[in-house]
C-alpha positions in Angstrom: 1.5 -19.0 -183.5 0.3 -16.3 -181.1 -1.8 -17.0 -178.2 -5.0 -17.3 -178.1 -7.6 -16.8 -174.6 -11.4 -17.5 -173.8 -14.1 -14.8 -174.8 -17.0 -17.1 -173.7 -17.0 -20.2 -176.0 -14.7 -18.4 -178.1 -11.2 -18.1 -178.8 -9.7 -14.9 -179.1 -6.3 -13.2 -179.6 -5.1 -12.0 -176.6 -4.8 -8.5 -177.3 -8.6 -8.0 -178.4 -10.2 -9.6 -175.8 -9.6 -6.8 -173.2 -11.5 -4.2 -176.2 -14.3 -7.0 -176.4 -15.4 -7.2 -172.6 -15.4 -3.3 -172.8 -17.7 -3.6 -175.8 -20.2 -5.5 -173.6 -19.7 -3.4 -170.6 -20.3 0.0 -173.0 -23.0 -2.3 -174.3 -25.1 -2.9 -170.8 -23.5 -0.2 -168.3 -27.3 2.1 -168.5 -29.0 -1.0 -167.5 -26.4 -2.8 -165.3 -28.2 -2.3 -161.8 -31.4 -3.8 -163.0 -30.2 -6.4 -164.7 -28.4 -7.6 -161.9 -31.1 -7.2 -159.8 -33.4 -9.2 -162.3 -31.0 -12.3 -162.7 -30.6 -13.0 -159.1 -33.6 -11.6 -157.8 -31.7 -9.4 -156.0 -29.4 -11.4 -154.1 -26.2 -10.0 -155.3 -27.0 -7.3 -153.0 -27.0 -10.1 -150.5 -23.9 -11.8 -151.2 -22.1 -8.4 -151.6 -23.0 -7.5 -147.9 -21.9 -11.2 -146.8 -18.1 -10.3 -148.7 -17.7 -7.3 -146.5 -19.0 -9.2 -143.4 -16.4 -11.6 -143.8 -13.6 -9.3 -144.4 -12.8 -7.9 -141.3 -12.3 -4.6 -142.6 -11.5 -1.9 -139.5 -11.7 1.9 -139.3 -9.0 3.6 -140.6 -8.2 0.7 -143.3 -7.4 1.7 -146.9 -9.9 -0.7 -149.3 -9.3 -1.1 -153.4 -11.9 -2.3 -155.2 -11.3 -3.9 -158.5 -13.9 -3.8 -161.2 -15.9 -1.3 -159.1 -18.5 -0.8 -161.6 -21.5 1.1 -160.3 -20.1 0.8 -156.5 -22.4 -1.5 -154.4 -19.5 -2.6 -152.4 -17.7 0.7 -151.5 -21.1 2.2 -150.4 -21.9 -1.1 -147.9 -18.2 -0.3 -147.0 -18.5 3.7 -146.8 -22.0 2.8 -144.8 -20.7 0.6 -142.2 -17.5 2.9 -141.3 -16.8 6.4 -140.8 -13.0 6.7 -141.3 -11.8 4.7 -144.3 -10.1 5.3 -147.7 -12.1 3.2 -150.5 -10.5 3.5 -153.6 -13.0 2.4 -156.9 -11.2 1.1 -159.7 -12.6 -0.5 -163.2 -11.0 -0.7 -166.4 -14.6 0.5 -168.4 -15.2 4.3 -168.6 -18.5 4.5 -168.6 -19.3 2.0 -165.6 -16.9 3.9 -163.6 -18.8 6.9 -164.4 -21.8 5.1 -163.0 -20.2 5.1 -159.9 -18.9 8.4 -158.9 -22.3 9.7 -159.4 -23.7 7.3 -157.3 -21.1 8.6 -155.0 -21.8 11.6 -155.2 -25.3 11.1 -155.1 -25.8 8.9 -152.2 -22.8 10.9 -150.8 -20.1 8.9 -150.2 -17.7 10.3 -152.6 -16.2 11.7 -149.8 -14.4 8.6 -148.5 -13.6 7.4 -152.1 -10.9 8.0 -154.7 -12.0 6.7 -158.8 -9.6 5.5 -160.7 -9.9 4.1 -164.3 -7.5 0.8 -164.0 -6.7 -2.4 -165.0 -6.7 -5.3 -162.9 -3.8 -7.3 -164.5 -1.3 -3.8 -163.6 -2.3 -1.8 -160.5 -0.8 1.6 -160.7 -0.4 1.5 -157.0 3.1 1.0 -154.9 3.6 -2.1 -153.2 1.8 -2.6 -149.7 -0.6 0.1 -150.6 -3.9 -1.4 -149.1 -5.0 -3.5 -146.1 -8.1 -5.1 -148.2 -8.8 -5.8 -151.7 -12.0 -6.8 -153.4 -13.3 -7.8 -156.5 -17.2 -8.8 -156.7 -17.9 -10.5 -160.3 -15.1 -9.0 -162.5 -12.0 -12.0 -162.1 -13.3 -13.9 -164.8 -13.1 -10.8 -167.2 -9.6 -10.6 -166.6 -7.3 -11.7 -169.8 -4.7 -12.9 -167.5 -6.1 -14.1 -164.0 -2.8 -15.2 -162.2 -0.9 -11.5 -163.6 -4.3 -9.9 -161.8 -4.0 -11.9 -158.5 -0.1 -11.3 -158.6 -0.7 -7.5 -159.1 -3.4 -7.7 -155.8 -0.5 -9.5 -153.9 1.9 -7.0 -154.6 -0.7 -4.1 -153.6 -1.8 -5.5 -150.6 0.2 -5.0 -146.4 1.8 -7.9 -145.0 -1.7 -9.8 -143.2 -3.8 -8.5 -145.6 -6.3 -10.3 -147.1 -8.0 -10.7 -150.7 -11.8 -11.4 -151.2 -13.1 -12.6 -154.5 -17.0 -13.3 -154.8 -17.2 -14.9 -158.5 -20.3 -16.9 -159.8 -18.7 -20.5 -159.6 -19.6 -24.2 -159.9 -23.0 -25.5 -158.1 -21.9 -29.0 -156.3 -25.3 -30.3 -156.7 -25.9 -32.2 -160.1 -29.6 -31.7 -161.0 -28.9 -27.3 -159.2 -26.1 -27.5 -162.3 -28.7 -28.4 -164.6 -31.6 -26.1 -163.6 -28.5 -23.5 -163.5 -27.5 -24.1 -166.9 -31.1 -24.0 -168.8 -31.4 -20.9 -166.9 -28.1 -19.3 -167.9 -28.9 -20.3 -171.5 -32.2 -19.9 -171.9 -33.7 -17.1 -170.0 -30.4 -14.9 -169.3 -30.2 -13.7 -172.7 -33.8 -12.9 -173.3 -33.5 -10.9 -169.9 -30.8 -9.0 -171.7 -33.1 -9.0 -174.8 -36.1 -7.3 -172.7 -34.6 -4.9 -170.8 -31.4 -3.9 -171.9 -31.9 -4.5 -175.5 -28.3 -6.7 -175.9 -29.0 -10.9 -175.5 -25.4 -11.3 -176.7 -23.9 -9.4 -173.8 -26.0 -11.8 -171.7 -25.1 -15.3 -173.5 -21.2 -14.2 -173.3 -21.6 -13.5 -169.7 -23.2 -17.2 -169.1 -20.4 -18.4 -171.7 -17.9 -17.0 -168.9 -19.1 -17.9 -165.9 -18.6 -21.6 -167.5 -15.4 -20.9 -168.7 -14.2 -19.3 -165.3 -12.3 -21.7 -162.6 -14.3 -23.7 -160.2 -13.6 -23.0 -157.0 -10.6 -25.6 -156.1 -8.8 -24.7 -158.9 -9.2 -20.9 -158.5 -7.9 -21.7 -155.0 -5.1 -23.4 -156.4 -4.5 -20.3 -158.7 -4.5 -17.8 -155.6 -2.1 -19.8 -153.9 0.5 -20.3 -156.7 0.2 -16.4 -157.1 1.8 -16.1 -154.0 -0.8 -16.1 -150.8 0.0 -17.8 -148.0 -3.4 -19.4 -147.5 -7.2 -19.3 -149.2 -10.3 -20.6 -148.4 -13.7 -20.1 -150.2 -17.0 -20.0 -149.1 -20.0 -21.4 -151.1 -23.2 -19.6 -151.7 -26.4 -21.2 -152.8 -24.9 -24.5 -153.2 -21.7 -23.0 -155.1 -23.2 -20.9 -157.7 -21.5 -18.0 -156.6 -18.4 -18.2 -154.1 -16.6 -16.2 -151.8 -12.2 -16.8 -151.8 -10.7 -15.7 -148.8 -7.1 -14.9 -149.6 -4.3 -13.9 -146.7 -0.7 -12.2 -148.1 
């Protein structure tokens, strides 16, 4: 019987489900920046800006970032520090696109390399960066732990991983205002304004499907890092995992 992984609710084979989250990327990627700023008001610009705060990242550090999409993390990066190598990789054509014209439009394509990539195999040699980052893309991957091995493997000795991931709220009735939002207005969102509600109810689907954040620290660690801890943001709907190789 061959194996079969989530798409949302659903079960898929694995070798379509990579095709199908391109399909809903290709599907949104013209209205991606507005949706995001419509679903949480704006605040993933917030969170994004809190990642790079808590990474410690220095002049003269080499950065990958995985599922790179339109590039709101390498331009907080590229804004804060002059000398630094930011490489923007994501495995969907046209939202890479998206993001070396920002680039080049808001002109830091200077300090940033594009590369169309998967995740799950890094075409990178080992020890390659001194940070990696990944801002709402994990829970995309087919394969989560060959992903986190693969960042492992790119990263320097005392390097660290950061993962910000929508996650699981701690407080009961948050979960349940959370949900009936998710459900209920997130694909009408998608409906309105990017003309695609299914996009939308497979991206709530994942989010529910995605580890919450003890075991996705447990998963980190087993991939090899020697220590994780995770930070929650409003009340754990999205959190922050702070990884060290």
């Amino acid at each position: 019987m061959s194996k079969k992984v989530s798409f949302g609710y659903k079960q898929v084979e694995v070798k379509d489900k990579e095709g199908m989250v391109a399909e809903v990327f290709t599907s949104v990627h013209k209205n991606y920046d507005l949706m995001n700023d419509l679903m949480s008001a704006g605040m993933h610009r917030i969170w994004k800006r809190i990642l790079i705060e808590i990474s410690e990242i220095s002049e003269g550090d080499t950065v990958l970032d995985i599922a790179s999409g339109t590039g709101d993390i390498p331009k907080i990066i590229s804004d804060q520090l002059d000398d630094i190598d930011i490489f923007m990789g994501d495995i969907n054509y046209e939202m890479l696109s998206l993001g070396r014209d920002r680039a080049i439009d808001e002109n830091f394509h200077s300090k940033t390399s594009f590369f169309q990539l998967s995740g799950e195999n890094l075409p990178f040699i080992d020890e390659s960066f001194n940070l990696i980052t990944i801002g709402f893309g994990l829970r995309n991957f087919t394969n989560k732990e060959n992903g986190l091995k693969e960042m492992h493997r790119c990263l320097k000795e005392n390097s660290k991983l950061l993962i910000l991931e929508f996650s699981k709220p701690t407080n009961t009735v948050l979960s349940q205002i959370y949900d009936w939002y998710s459900f209920n207005i997130l694909p009408k969102l998608g409906e309105l304004f990017a003309n695609d509600s299914e996009s939308y109810k497979y991206l709530a689907e994942s989010i529910r499907m995605h580890p919450a954040q003890e075991d996705l620290k447990k998963m980190i660690i087993e991939s090899g890092f020697k220590d994780c801890n995770y930070y929650n943001l409003l009340n754990g709907i999205v959190a922050i995992h702070v990884a060290s190789k």
